[in-house]
TIZALUM-574349 format. One record per residue (C-alpha): residue in one letter; x negated, z negated, y. Coordinates in steps of 0.2 Angstrom, whole numbers, plus 5000, padded with zeros to 4 digits. Example, Ala and Ser with C-alpha at 12.3 -4.5 7.8 and 13.67 -1.06 7.14 Angstrom:
! TIZALUM-574349
A; 4938; 4961; 4978
S; 4932; 4964; 4995
END
This chain:
! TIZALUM-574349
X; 5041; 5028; 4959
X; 5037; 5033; 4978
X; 5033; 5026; 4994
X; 5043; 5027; 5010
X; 5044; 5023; 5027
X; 5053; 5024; 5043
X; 5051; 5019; 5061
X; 5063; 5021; 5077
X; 5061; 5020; 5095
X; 5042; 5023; 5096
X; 5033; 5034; 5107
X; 5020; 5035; 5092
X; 5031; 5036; 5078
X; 5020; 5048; 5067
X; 5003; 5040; 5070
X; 5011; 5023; 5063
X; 5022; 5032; 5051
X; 5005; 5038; 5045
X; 4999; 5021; 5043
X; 5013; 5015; 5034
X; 5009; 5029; 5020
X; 4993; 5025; 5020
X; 4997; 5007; 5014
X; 5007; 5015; 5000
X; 4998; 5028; 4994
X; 4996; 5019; 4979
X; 5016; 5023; 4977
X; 5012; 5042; 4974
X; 4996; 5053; 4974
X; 5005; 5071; 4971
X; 5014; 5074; 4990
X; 5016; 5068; 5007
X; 5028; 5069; 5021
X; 5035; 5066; 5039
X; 5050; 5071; 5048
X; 5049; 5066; 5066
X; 5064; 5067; 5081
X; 5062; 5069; 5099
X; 5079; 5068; 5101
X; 5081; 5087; 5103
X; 5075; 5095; 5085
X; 5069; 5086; 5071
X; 5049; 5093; 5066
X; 5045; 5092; 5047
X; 5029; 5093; 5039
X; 5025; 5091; 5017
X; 5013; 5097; 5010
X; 5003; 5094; 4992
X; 4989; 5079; 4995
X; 4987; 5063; 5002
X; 4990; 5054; 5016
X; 4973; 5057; 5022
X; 4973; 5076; 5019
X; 4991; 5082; 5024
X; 4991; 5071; 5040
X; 4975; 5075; 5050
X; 4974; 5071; 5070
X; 4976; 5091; 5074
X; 4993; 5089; 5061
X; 4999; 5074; 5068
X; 4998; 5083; 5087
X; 5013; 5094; 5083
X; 5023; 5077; 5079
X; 5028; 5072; 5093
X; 5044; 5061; 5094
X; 5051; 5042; 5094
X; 5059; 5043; 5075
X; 5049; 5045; 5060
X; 5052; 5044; 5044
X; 5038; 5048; 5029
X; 5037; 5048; 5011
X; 5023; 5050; 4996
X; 5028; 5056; 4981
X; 5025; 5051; 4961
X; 5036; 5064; 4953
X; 5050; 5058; 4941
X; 5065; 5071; 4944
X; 5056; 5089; 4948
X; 5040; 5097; 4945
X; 5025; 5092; 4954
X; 5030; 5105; 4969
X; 5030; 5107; 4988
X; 5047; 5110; 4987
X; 5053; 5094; 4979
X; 5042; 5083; 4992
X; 5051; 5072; 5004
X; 5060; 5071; 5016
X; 5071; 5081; 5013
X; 5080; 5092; 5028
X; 5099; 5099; 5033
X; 5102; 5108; 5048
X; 5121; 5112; 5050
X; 5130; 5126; 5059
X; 5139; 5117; 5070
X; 5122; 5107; 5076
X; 5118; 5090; 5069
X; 5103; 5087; 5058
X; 5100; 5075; 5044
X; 5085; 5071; 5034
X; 5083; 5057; 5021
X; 5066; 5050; 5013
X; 5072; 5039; 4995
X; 5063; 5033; 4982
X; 5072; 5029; 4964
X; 5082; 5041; 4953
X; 5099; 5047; 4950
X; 5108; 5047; 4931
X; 5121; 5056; 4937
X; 5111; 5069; 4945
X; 5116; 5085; 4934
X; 5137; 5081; 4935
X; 5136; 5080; 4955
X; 5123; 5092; 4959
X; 5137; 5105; 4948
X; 5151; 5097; 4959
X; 5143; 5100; 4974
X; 5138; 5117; 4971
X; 5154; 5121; 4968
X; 5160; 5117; 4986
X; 5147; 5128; 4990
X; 5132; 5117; 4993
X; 5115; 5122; 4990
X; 5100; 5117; 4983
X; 5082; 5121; 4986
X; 5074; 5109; 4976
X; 5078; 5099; 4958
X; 5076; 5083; 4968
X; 5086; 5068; 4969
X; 5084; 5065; 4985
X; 5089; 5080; 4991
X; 5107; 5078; 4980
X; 5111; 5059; 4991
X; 5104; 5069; 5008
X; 5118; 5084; 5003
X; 5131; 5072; 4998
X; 5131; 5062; 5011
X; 5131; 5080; 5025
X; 5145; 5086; 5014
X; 5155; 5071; 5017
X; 5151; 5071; 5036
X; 5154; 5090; 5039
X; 5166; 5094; 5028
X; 5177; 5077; 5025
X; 5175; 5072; 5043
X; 5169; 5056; 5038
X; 5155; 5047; 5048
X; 5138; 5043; 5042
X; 5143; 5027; 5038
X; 5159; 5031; 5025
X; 5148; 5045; 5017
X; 5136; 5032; 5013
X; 5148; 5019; 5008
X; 5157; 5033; 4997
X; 5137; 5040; 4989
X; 5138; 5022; 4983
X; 5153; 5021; 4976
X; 5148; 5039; 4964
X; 5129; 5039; 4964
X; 5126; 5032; 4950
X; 5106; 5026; 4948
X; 5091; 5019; 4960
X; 5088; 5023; 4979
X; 5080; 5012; 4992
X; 5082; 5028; 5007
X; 5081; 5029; 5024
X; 5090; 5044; 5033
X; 5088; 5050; 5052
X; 5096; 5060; 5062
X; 5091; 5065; 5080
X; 5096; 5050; 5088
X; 5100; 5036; 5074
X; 5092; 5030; 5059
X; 5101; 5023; 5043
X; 5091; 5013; 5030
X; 5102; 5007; 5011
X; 5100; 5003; 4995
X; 5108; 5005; 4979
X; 5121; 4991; 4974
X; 5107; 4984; 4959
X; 5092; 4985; 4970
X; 5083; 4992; 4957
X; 5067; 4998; 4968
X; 5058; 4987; 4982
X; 5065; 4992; 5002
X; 5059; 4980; 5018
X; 5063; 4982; 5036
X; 5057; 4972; 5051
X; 5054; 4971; 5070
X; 5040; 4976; 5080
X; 5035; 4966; 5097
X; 5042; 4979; 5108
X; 5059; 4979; 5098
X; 5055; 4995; 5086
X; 5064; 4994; 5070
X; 5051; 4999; 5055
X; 5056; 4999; 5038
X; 5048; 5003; 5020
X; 5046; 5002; 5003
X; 5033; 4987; 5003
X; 5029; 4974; 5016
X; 5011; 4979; 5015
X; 5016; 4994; 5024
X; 5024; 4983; 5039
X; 5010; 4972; 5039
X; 4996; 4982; 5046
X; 5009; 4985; 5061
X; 5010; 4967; 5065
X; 5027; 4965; 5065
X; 5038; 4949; 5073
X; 5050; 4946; 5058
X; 5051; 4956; 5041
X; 5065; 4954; 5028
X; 5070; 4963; 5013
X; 5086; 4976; 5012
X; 5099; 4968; 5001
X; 5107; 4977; 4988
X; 5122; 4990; 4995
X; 5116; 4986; 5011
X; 5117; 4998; 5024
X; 5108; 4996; 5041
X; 5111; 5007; 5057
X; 5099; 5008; 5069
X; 5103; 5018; 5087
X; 5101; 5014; 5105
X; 5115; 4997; 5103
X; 5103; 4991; 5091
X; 5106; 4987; 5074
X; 5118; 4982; 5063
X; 5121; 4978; 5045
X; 5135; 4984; 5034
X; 5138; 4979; 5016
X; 5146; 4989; 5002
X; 5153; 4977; 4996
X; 5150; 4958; 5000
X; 5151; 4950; 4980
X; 5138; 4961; 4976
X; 5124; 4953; 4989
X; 5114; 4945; 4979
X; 5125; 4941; 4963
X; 5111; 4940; 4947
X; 5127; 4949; 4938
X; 5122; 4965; 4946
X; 5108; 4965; 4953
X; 5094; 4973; 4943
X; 5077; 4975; 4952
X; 5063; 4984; 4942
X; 5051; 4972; 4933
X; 5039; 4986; 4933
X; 5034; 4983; 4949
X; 5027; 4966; 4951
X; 5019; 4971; 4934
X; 5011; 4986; 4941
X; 5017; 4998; 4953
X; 5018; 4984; 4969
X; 5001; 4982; 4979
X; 4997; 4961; 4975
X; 4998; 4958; 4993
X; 5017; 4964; 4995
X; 5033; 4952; 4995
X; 5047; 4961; 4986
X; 5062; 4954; 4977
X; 5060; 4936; 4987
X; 5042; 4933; 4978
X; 5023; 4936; 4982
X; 5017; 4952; 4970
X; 5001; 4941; 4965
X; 5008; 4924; 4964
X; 5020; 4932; 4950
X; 5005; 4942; 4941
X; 4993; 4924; 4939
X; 5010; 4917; 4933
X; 5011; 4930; 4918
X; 4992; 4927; 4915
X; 4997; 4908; 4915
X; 5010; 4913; 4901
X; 4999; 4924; 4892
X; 4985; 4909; 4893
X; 5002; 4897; 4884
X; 5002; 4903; 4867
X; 4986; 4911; 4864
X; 4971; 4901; 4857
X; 4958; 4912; 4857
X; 4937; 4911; 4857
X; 4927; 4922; 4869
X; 4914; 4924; 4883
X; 4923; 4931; 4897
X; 4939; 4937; 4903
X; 4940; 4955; 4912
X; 4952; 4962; 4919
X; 4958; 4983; 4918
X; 4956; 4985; 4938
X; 4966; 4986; 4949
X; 4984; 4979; 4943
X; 4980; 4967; 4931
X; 4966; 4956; 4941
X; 4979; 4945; 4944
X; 4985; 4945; 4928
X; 4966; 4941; 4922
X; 4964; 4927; 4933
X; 4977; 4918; 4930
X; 4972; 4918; 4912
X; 4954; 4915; 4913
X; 4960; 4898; 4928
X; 4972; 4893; 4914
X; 4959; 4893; 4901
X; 4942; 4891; 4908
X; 4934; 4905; 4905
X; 4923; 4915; 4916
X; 4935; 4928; 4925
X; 4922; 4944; 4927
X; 4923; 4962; 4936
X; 4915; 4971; 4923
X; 4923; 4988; 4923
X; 4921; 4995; 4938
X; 4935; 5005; 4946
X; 4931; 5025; 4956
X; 4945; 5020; 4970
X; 4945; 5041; 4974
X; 4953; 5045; 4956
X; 4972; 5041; 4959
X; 4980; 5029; 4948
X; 4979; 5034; 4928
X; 4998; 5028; 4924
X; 5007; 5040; 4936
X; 4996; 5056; 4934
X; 5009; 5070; 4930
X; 5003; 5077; 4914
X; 4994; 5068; 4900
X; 4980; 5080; 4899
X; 4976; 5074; 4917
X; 4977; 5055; 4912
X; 4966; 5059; 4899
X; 4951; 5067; 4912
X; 4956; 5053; 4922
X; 4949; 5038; 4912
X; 4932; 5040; 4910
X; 4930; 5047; 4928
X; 4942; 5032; 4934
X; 4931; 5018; 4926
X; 4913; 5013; 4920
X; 4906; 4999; 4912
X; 4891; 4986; 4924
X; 4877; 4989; 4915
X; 4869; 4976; 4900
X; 4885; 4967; 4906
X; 4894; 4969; 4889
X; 4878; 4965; 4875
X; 4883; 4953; 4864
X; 4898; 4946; 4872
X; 4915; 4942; 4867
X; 4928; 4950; 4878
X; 4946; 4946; 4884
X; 4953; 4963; 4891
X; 4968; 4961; 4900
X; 4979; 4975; 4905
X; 4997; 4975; 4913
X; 5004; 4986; 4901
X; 5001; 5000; 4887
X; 5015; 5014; 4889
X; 5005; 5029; 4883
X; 4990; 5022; 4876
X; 4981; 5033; 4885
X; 4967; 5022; 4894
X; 4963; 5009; 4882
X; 4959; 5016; 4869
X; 4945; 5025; 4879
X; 4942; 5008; 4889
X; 4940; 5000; 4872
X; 4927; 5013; 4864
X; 4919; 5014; 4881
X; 4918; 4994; 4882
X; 4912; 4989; 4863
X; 4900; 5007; 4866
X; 4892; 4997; 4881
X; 4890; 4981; 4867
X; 4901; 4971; 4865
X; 4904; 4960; 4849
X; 4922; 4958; 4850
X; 4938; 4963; 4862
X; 4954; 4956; 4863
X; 4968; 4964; 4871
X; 4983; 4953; 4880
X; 4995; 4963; 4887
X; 5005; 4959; 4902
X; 5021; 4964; 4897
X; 5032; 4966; 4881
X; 5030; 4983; 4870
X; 5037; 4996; 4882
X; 5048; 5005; 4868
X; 5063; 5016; 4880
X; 5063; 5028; 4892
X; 5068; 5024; 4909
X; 5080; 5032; 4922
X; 5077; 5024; 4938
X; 5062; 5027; 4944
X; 5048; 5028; 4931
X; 5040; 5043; 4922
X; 5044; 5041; 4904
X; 5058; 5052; 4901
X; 5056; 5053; 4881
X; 5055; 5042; 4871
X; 5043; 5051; 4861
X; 5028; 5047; 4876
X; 5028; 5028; 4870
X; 5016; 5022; 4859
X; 5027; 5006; 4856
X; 5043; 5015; 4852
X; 5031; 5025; 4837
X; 5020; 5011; 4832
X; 5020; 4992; 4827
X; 5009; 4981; 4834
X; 4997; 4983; 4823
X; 4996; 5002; 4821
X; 4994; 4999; 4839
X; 4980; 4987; 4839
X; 4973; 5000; 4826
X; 4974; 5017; 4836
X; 4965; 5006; 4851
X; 4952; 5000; 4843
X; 4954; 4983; 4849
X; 4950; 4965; 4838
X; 4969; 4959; 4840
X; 4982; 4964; 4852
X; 4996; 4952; 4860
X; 5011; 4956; 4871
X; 5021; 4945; 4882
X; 5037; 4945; 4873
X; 5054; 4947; 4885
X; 5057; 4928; 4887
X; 5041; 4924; 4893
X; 5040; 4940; 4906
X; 5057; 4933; 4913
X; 5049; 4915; 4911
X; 5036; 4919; 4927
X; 5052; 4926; 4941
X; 5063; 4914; 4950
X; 5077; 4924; 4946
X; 5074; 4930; 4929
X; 5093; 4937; 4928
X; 5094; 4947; 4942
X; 5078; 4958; 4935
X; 5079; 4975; 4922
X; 5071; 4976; 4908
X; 5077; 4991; 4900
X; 5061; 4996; 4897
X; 5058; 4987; 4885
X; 5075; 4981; 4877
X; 5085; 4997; 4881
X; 5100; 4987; 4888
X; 5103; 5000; 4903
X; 5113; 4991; 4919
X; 5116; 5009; 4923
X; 5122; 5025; 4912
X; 5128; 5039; 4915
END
């Protein structure tokens, strides 16, 4: 999961590009970037860090152009390196130069990064951007196809997730994969600047006149005519039979205040609260949400219920997010810097912890010990989300299976290692139950059916 965002035909392109990462630094913590056009050369800058850090006033002085387009980074393909931040950046020989910004993953990524290399391509990262960027600039330069057909052909032999933006010196090209597995948004600013990016939160702050959502195998050119939309092809717009958007993000990954996959972010978390609230019949004192994801999640319970909804844990907002830290023993230092219990709040109370999800196990079974340390009499964990028991390849750090606590424990070897009084999932049918569309959703995750192989 990562966080992009493009803009075109603005004399402050990197100033608002910066914004737009800003609002999706929650995305990815590990890297940051920005490739900027002024028609003549294209100027990158990546660096470890955040937004904040890698982008300061001085930086953002040497980024002068009207085309911008930015990335942060939560590694899922390459190590947690400079070199495998985004965008990624081609200059040819014969003078064009491309760069592409893309969040998602590619299952085919080790057959066409050997097919390419054999033409002679190379690489200088393990990235999968960098593999759609090179296909697409081998297709151009040495099929003499246009941008356009070299997108259109990715598609057809890409196999896997990418919401991408790509810009050249003078044009800017913004798809997404035939299943639309990851969140991409574009829109119009007053002056007639196209921006795009992976959440509206990002377009937002930039008070845009209209915003609407990339469809699936949508391609959309933006130059000096203006814009226009292609489509892959036309029976895959919107046909629940292929597309396959990433529950995972209205369960955690999406700020609440976004609009992806035609539904509000929070209006979708109180509804799995509301479905958690259906079938459970327990006694307690207060509800409490694990902050920040599942607050909606806890509200919608505690409403459904009538028990007092309370902030009890009280999230550090300047420790990144626990779930995509790169290497477990950092999750682990992560916790107990990352939370804290209000004080006497606890004594003698019967909890209701919600949390969006267990994949690793990793926070609750500190929260729990922290929570019941701090005097509670009971706690009760409902989970957001069904048992997350399979790896997944478009998108989301869990590449063995081995990582999940669901896929080497029962439910109540679970509840056991936690700590907790009783544990409850959502099963799959009532997760589906709380989207509009419940068939155009992937949930490999959790039942392993793949929409995508390699």
């Amino acid at each position: 999961m990562c966080g992009i965002f493009g803009i075109y035909n603005n004399a402050k392109a990197a100033e608002l590009a910066t914004l737009g990462l800003f609002a999706e630094q929650h995305r990815g913590q590990e890297s940051c970037g920005m490739a900027v056009n002024d028609g003549i050369s294209i100027k990158l800058r990546k660096k470890m860090g955040l937004v904040k850090d890698v982008f300061r006033i001085n930086k953002l002085a040497q980024l002068q152009g009207n085309i911008a387009i930015g990335h942060v980074r939560y590694p899922t393909r390459g190590d947690s390196s400079e070199y495998n931040s985004q965008p990624h950046l081609v200059e040819t020989l014969s003078g064009p130069s491309y760069t592409l910004t893309s969040n998602g993953d590619i299952v085919n990524y080790e057959e066409l990064r050997k097919v390419l290399e054999s033409k002679g391509v190379y690489f200088v990262s393990t990235n999968d951007g960098e593999l759609i960027l090179k296909y697409i600039v081998y297709q151009v330069e040495k099929k003499n196809k246009t941008i356009l057909e070299a997108i259109k052909k990715m598609m057809k032999y890409v196999k896997g997730s990418y919401s991408s933006i790509l810009a050249t010196k003078n044009e800017m090209y913004i798809f997404r994969d035939p299943y639309g597995f990851r969140p991409l948004v574009f829109g119009e600013l007053e002056q007639g600047e196209t921006v795009a990016a992976s959440e509206s939160c990002a377009l937002d702050i930039l008070n845009p006149a209209w915003l609407k959502e990339v469809e699936p195998a949508e391609i959309i050119i933006v130059n000096e005519k203006g814009r226009t939309s292609y489509r892959n092809d036309p029976n895959q717009l919107r046909n629940s039979a292929n597309c396959r958007h990433c529950i995972f993000e209205h369960i955690y990954f999406s700020r609440p205040d976004s609009f992806i996959f035609g539904e509000n972010v929070y209006a979708v978390r109180q509804n799995i609260g509301k479905k958690l609230a259906e079938s459970c019949n327990l006694e307690a004192d207060l509800v409490v949400p694990v902050p920040d994801s599942s607050n909606f999640i806890a509200l919608g319970y505690a409403r459904a219920k009538g028990i007092p909804y309370e902030m009890g844990l009280i999230r550090n907002h300047y420790v990144g997010r626990t779930f995509i830290k790169p290497e477990q023993t950092i999750r682990d230092e992560s916790v107990r810097q990352k939370f804290n219990p209000l004080p006497n709040f606890f004594l003698n109370k019967r909890i209701i912890l919600i949390d969006d999800s267990i994949v690793r196990g990793t926070t609750l079974k500190k929260l729990v010990k922290l929570i019941k340390k701090a005097g509670a009499s009971e706690v009760h964990l409902l989970i957001g989300s069904p048992p997350v028991k399979h790896s997944c390849y478009y998108g989301i750090d869990t590449p063995t299976r081995t990582e999940l606590i669901a896929n080497n424990k029962n439910i109540a070897e679970i509840r056991q290692f936690i700590g907790a009084d009783s544990l409850r999932y959502l099963t799959i049918d009532e997760l589906s139950s709380t989207v509009k569309e419940p068939d155009e959703y992937c949930y490999a995750c959790f039942n392993g059916k793949y929409p995508v192989t390699r």
